[in-house]
N, C-alpha and C positions, 0 to 999 in steps of 0.2 A: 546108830545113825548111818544113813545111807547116803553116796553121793552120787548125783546126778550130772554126768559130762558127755562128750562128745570125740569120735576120734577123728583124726585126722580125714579119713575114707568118708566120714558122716555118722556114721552107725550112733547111736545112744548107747550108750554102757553105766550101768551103774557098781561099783563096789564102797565096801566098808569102811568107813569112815579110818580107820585105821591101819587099813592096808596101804602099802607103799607101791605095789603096779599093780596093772593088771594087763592081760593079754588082749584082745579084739581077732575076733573072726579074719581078721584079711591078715592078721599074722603080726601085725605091729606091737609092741610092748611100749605101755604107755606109765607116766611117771603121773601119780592121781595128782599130788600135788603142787604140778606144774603146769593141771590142765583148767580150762575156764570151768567154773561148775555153774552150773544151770538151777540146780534145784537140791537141798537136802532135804530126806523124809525119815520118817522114824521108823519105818518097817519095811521087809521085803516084799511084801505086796503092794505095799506103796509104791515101791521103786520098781519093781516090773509092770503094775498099769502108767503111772509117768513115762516109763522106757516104750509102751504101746504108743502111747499116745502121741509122742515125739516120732518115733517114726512112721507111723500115719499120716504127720501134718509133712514129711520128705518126700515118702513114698505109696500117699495113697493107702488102701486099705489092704491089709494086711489080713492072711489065714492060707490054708488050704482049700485046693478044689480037687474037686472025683475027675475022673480023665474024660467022663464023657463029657463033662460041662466045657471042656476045654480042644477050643476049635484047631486042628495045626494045618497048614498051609506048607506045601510041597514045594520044593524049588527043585528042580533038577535042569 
């Protein structure tokens, strides 16, 4: 079983039902069973499209682009 929470920054993170913390991308060490859980699911694919999908509905659509698709704008 997987669970589904949130860190403080926003980000979705999911770990194991069993685990006692985990880490987040912005550096913060989170305590899983101290945090609101959102959703459990029974597989890791589960919990990685749930974790898509939740950041998505934050920040919009989420992937990679090639550099030429991407316009930059000069300030000097």
């Amino acid at each position: 079983m997987y669970l589904i929470f949130r860190c403080d920054c926003g980000r979705a993170l999911y770990a194991k039902e069993s685990v006692a913390t985990r880490k987040c991308v912005c550096g913060k060490t989170l305590k899983v069973k101290e945090r609101r859980i959102f959703k459990s699911v029974e597989s890791v694919e589960d919990a990685s499209y749930t974790i898509q999908q939740m950041q998505e509905e934050n920040y919009g659509k989420t992937g990679f682009f090639t550099a030429d698709s991407i316009k930059f704008h000069r300030r000097f």
